[in-house]
Legacy VTK file of the C-alpha trace (Angstrom):
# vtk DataFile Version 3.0
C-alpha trace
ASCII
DATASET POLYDATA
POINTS 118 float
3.567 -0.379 -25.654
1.053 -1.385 -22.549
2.365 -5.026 -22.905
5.377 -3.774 -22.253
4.997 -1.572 -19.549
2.846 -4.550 -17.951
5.684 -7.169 -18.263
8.413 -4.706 -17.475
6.645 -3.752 -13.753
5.444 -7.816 -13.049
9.415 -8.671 -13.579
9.970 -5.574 -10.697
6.995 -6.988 -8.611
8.421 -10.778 -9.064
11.791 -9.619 -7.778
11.116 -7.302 -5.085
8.524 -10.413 -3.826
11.558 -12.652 -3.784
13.661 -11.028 -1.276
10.519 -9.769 0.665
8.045 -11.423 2.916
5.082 -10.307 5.688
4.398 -12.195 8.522
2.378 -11.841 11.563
3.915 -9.603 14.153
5.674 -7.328 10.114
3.037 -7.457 7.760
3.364 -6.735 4.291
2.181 -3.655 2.847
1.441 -4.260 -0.616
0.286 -0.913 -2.787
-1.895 -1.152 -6.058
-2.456 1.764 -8.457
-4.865 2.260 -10.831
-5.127 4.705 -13.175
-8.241 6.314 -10.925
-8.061 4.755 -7.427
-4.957 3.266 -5.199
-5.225 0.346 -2.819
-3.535 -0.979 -0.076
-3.506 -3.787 2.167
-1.591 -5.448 5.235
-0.796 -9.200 4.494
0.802 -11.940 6.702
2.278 -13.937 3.508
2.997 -17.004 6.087
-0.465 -17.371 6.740
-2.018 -16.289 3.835
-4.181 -13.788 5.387
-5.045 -9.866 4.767
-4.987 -8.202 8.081
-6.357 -4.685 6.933
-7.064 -2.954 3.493
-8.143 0.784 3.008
-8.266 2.747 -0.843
-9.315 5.799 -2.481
-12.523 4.427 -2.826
-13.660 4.725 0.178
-12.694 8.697 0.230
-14.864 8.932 -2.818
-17.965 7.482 -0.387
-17.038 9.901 1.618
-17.114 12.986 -0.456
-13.428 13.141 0.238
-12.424 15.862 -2.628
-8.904 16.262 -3.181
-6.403 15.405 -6.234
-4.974 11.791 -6.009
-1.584 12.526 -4.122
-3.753 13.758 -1.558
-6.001 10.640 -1.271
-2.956 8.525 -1.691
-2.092 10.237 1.853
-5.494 10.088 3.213
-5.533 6.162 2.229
-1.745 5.141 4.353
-3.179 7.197 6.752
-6.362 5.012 6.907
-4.341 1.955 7.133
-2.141 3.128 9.876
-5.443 3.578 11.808
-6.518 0.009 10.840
-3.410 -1.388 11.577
-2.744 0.742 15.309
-6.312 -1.038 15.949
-4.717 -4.534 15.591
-1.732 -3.552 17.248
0.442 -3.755 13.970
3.357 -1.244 14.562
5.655 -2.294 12.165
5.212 -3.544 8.312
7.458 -4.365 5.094
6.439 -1.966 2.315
5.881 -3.604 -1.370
6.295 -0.725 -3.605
4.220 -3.495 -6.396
7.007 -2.463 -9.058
5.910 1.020 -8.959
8.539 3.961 -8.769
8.832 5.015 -5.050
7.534 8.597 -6.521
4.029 10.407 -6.648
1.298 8.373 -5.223
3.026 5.201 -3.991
5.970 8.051 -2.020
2.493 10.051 -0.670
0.924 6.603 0.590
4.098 5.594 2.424
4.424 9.323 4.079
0.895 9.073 5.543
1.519 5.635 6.954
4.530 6.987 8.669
2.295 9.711 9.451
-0.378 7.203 11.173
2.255 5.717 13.501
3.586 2.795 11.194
7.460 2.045 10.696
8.700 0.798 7.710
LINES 1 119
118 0 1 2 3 4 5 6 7 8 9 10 11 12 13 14 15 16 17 18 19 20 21 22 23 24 25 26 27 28 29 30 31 32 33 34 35 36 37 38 39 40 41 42 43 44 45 46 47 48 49 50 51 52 53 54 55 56 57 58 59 60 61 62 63 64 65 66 67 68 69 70 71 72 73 74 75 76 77 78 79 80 81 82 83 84 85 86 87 88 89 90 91 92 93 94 95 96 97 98 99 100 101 102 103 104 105 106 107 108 109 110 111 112 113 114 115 116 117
């Protein structure tokens, strides 16, 4: 059943990566969720280079309490921050194969909170 479910959302990811691409002045922003935690990060895919990163990890240091919708939020909102800092304004989002729905919809709304247009 997992197999599946792995090779069913790497044949999304492979797809959406093939019509997508980040560069310098539009980063991409690539989301990964775990079962506990979610992670982003801003990536120039000509150069090969992450520009920023933020997760839900980092809320956890913080004694950020919340359920994980709301750190999903907390975390695009983190990156926005990073991103306003390098004067990133715009960025591709890279769902990762994931449904646009939960944590991965919550993430993109507090990046477009924090100032960033997809």
């Amino acid at each position: 059943m997992i197999a599946k479910k792995v090779a069913r959302r790497r044949r999304i990811r492979y797809g959406i990566r093939k019509q997508i691409s980040g560069s310098a002045e539009r980063p991409r922003l690539s989301v990964f969720r775990s079962n506990k935690e979610i992670y982003v990060q801003l990536t120039d895919d000509l150069a090969g280079h992450t520009l920023a990163a933020a997760s839900s990890r980092e809320d956890a240091a913080n004694g950020q309490a919340g359920n994980k919708v709301d750190q999903a939020r907390r975390v695009g909102q983190r990156l926005a921050e990073l991103a306003k800092a390098r004067g990133i304004e715009s960025v591709v989002f890279d769902r990762g194969g994931y449904l646009y729905h939960g944590r991965v919809k919550s993430l993109a709304d507090g990046a477009r909170e924090g100032g960033l247009k997809f």
